[in-house]
Phi, psi and omega in degrees: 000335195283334178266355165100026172285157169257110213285342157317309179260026149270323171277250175007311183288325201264035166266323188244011176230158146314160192266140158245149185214148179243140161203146178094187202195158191044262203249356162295327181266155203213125186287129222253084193246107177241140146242142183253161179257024168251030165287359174239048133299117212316278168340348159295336223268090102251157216311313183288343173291314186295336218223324157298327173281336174292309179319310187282347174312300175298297187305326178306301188287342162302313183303304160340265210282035161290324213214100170268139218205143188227018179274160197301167017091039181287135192253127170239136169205116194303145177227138206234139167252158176253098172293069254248105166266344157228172176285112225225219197180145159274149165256132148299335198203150169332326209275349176061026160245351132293115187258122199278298175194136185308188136208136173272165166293154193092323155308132154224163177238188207234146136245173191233136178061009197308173172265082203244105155249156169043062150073016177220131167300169168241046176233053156058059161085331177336160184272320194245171174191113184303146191186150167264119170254127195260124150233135189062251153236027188267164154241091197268164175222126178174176248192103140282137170276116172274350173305329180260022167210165185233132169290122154266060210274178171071011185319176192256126194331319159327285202297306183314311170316292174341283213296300213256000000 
C-alpha cells in the first residue's frame, strides 16, 4: 500500500509468483521471499494469468525504484522430505544416464519446492522431476523418478534444520 499497490491484485499476483513480504520496522526491517508449491499448479499457467502478473509486476518495480532500499532479504522455502521406496539415483540429465548420486530404500532427503499438491505431482504426466536435494551438508541439483519416492511435504522447520 505504501508503493500505491492495489493489495487485491497483489493477493492475486502471489496465486502464480513467490510471496514478498516486510517484517519488522526501521533499522528491523526486513523483506520477506516464500515459495510455495502451489504456485506451479496448472490452472495457473494462461495467458491472462501470465499477462496480468508481468503488468503488476512492472508497476511494482516501477514503484520500487521511486523509493530505493538497501534493506535485507529473508528467504522461506518449503522443505519436503523425500523417502526412496525402491532403490533409485539423482540424474544429472533427463536421459538418465549420468548418476549424480545413488540411493537405497528407505533413505531420506530433503527437497525445496517440489511440484507436489494435494497429494499429486503437478508436472503434467513426466517420468522425472527436477529439484535440489539437501542430503546432508550436500546440495544436489539433479532429476529424481517419481515412481521411486514418497513425498511428505511440508516437513517441519526443526526436523529439516537437523538434516540439511
Amino acid at each position: 500500500m505504501e508503493l500505491g499497490i492495489n493489495p487485491d491484485e497483489y493477493e492475486q499476483f502471489h496465486y502464480v509468483v513467490p510471496r514478498v513480504g516486510v517484517r519488522g520496522f526501521g533499522e528491523n526491517k526486513q523483506y520477506v521471499f516464500k515459495k510455495s508449491r502451489h504456485l506451479w499448479h496448472e490452472g495457473n499457467f494462461n495467458r491472462h494469468v501470465c499477462e496480468s502478473a508481468f503488468d503488476f509486476l512492472f508497476r511494482f518495480i516501477t514503484a520500487r525504484e521511486r523509493r530505493r532500499r538497501a534493506d535485507d532479504f529473508v528467504r522461506h522455502h518449503p522443505l519436503d522430505k523425500i523417502t526412496f521406496i525402491q532403490d533409485s539415483a539423482v540424474y544429472e540429465a533427463r536421459d538418465q544416464k549420468a548418476i549424480v548420486r545413488n540411493y537405497r530404500v528407505g533413505q531420506e532427503v530433503f527437497a525445496i519446492a517440489l511440484p507436489y499438491v494435494d497429494g499429486e505431482w503437478q508436472n503434467h504426466g513426466e517420468e522425472l522431476i527436477l529439484t535440489t536435494i539437501y542430503d546432508g551438508s550436500d546440495e544436489i541439483l539433479g532429476y529424481i523418478r517419481k515412481a521411486d519416492v514418497i513425498v511428505t511435504p511440508n516437513v517441519s522447520r526443526g526436523e529439516a534444520e537437523r538434516e540439511v
